[in-house]
Phi, psi and omega in degrees: 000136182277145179273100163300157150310328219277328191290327196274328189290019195008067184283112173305177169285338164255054195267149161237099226224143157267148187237110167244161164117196213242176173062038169121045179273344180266338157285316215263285200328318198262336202284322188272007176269311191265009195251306203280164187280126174276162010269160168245159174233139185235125177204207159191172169259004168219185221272111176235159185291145169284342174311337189291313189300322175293031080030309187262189153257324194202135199229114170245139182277129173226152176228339193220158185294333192301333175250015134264044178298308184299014192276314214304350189250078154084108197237109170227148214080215136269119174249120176243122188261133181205149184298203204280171159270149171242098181041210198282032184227147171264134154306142165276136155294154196276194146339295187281318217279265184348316157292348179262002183265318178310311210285344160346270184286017178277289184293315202261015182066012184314145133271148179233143201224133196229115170274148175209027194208158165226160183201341177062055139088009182250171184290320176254137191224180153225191180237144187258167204290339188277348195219144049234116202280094196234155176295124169329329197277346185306158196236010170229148180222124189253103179277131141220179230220136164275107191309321187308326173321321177310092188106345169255176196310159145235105232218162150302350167300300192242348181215140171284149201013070150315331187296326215277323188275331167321290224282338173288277177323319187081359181297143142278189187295138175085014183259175170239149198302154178232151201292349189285307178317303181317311174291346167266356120310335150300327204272344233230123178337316202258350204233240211300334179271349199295108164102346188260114186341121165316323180260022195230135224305165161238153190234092240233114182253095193253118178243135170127008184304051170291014187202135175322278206340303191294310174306337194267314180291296185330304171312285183348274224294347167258358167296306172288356168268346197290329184279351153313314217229122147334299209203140160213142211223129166256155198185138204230085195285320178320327179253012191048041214224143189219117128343316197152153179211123189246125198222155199277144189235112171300190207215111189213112183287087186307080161244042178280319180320134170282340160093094131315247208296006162263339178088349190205100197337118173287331182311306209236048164285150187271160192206122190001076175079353179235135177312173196293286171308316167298317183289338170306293209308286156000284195279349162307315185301294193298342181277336147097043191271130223203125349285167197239117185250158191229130193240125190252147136225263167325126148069026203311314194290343168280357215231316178279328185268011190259338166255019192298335185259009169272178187261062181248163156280115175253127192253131194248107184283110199258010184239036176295340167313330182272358182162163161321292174296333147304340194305298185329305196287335194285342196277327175311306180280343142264021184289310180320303187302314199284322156277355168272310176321286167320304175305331173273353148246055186226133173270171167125238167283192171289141192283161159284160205275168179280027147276001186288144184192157189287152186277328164189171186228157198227124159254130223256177204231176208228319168259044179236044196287354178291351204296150164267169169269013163255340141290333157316317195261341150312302178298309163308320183282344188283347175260003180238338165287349177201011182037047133001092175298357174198125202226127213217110154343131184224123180235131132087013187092019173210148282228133158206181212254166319291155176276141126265131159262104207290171193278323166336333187261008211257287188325331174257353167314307183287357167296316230265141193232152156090201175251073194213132181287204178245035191257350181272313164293016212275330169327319180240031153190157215283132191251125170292123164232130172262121179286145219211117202280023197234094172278004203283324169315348177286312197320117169253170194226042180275339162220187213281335168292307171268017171277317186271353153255019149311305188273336182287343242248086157334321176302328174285000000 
């Protein structure tokens, strides 16, 4: 299924959101306003080309809220509100018409779609001290960013206030932007971040990605961009085409189980000089999967030291007896903390706020130290092309471990009670199989015989 804007920016259906930077803010605004359930409102807080207003369905000049009476009678479309005209440009609206709009679109269940930028056409912009004027209130803030930019000069030819971005970026006048530049000016508090409500998501939009090169670069910069920004998106708005969407994907170890019919904790059986568990723990990090929860029960304090010095979360489950399914719920119920925890020992920009939480989680088996980082990272790109809700190994005809879980599913992840894995929702969202040339994922540890053709298997 192709990924609309509206799925990868996971735009709710009223949502309220702004759109800055530079290369394509006035096509994504309207391309996702026709995306979103109508009506929509549309406006900004800085200046739009009047070429801009067909656009809409219905365009109201307002200075007071008294003049958007004619909102409160029958709304269909796109409605775009805007101050008075200026030669070939519209006035932003002011301060009270925006608070009256937010309680507007609130109360009534509206998206509300906001410009907060200006760039005069070119693909790369920086900021002068007045801008980007965005309402506090917002609860998505979308940078985007032009890609074409990429390889020119730096000059006034291609980026708005170029001096601003020399002095961010460190490029002088006349070097050609480099993707290294680029990432310190999206990153940097006064450049790509500059303004944006501390609770409210970010969104790195990299657009004009028309040629594989630009796509191929576009990955680099949002794997360096995910400590910054929530979600980054590639993307051809021109071609109506969303690419991928890279969102930090947790990593949540089921190592709680009392090992019954095996006899002896599976968690800390050795698997070449190291317990089970650290080594599962091991290839989430390489794999590069974040935050990484490590869930305990049984025989929990030997199970925490043996990772205690990795960069994981350890959640500890004081119900692991009843089942499988607390495990779930407990690894689930902790990605806020644990992605607000990560974000904050990452230098650089500013951490994300404690609404932050992974796009999706992949849960890992606690007696599986065979899984590779090359099935993780399979799953994760096969889960950043389409947000997939739920994207699962098919080996040999058959269903295998690890599992990925898009976040659309958490909820009911939170449900599950008892002795039941996440093969129990699998009934209420559509599930993605990957195909995957590796039978050692088949391979179980329920007892003391296939723990020895496990570690006997060469091939491992």
């Amino acid at each position: 299924m192709d990924l609309t804007l509206a799925r990868a920016l996971r735009a709710t259906d009223s949502p309220c959101m702004v759109f800055i930077g530079a290369g394509g803010k006035t096509t994504a605004m309207f391309q996702i306003a026709r995306q979103l359930p109508a009506p929509v409102i549309v406006t900004a807080t800085s200046h739009l080309g009047t070429w801009q207003i067909g656009k809409a369905d219905q365009h109201i000049i307002a200075e007071t809220p008294a003049a958007l009476e004619e909102l409160q009678h029958g709304m269909k479309g796109v409605i775009l509100v805007t101050g008075q005209m200026d030669g070939d440009r519209t006035k932003p609206i002011n301060k009270d018409l925006m608070d009256w709009l937010r309680q507007f679109c609130g109360y009534h269940s509206i998206p509300l779609l906001i410009e907060a930028d200006g760039s005069r056409g070119k693909p790369l912009k920086a900021w002068a001290g007045h801008e980007p004027p965005i309402p506090s209130f917002v609860e998505i803030a979308v940078q985007v960013v032009g890609l074409t930019g990429l390889g020119k000069t730096l000059s006034d030819e291609h980026i708005h206030r170029p001096e601003i971005f020399s002095e961010i970026s460190g490029l002088s006048p006349g070097q050609p932007v480099t993707p290294d530049s680029l990432i310190r000016v999206l990153s940097h508090i006064e450049g790509g971040l500059k303004n944006i409500p501390a609770n409210a998501r970010r969104i790195a939009l990299l657009n004009q990605a028309d040629r594989p090169d630009l796509q191929s670069v576009a990955r680099g910069l949002a794997q360096a961009l995910l400590p910054a920004y929530h979600s980054v998106v590639i993307s051809s708005l021109e071609q109506e085409k969303i690419f991928a969407v890279h969102e930090p994907v947790a990593g949540i170890i089921l190592a709680a189980g009392g090992s019954t019919r095996f006899g002896r904790p599976k968690q800390l059986l050795d698997w070449k000089g190291q317990p089970f568990v650290r080594a599962v723990a091991g290839t989430a990090l390489e794999a590069g999967l974040s935050p990484i929860v490590v869930v305990t029960g049984a025989n929990a304090e030997q199970v925490e030291s043996s990772v205690k010095d990795l960069n994981v979360t350890v959640i500890r489950n004081e119900a692991w007896a009843s089942g499988q399914g607390n495990s779930i719920r407990a690894g689930i119920g902790s990605l806020a903390f644990a992605s607000t925890a990560v974000a904050t020992r990452r230098q650089g920009a500013s951490p994300l706020s404690a609404r932050s939480v992974a796009g999706a989680a992949i849960f890992l088996l606690a007696d599986q130290p065979q899984v590779t980082t090359s099935i993780l990272r399979a799953l994760v790109q096969k889960h950043a092309e389409a947000l997939d809700p739920i994207v699962a190994p098919m080996v040999m005809g058959q269903r295998a471990n690890p599992v990925l879980f898009d976040r659309v599913t958490f909820p009911d992840l939170l449900l599950l009670e008892g002795d039941v894995g996440g093969r129990a929702i699998f009934h209420k969202h559509r599930v993605e199989y990957l195909p995957w040339h590796d039978d050692r994922l088949l391979l179980d540890v329920d007892t003391p015989e296939m723990y020895q053709r496990l570690i006997s298997d060469e091939s491992l």
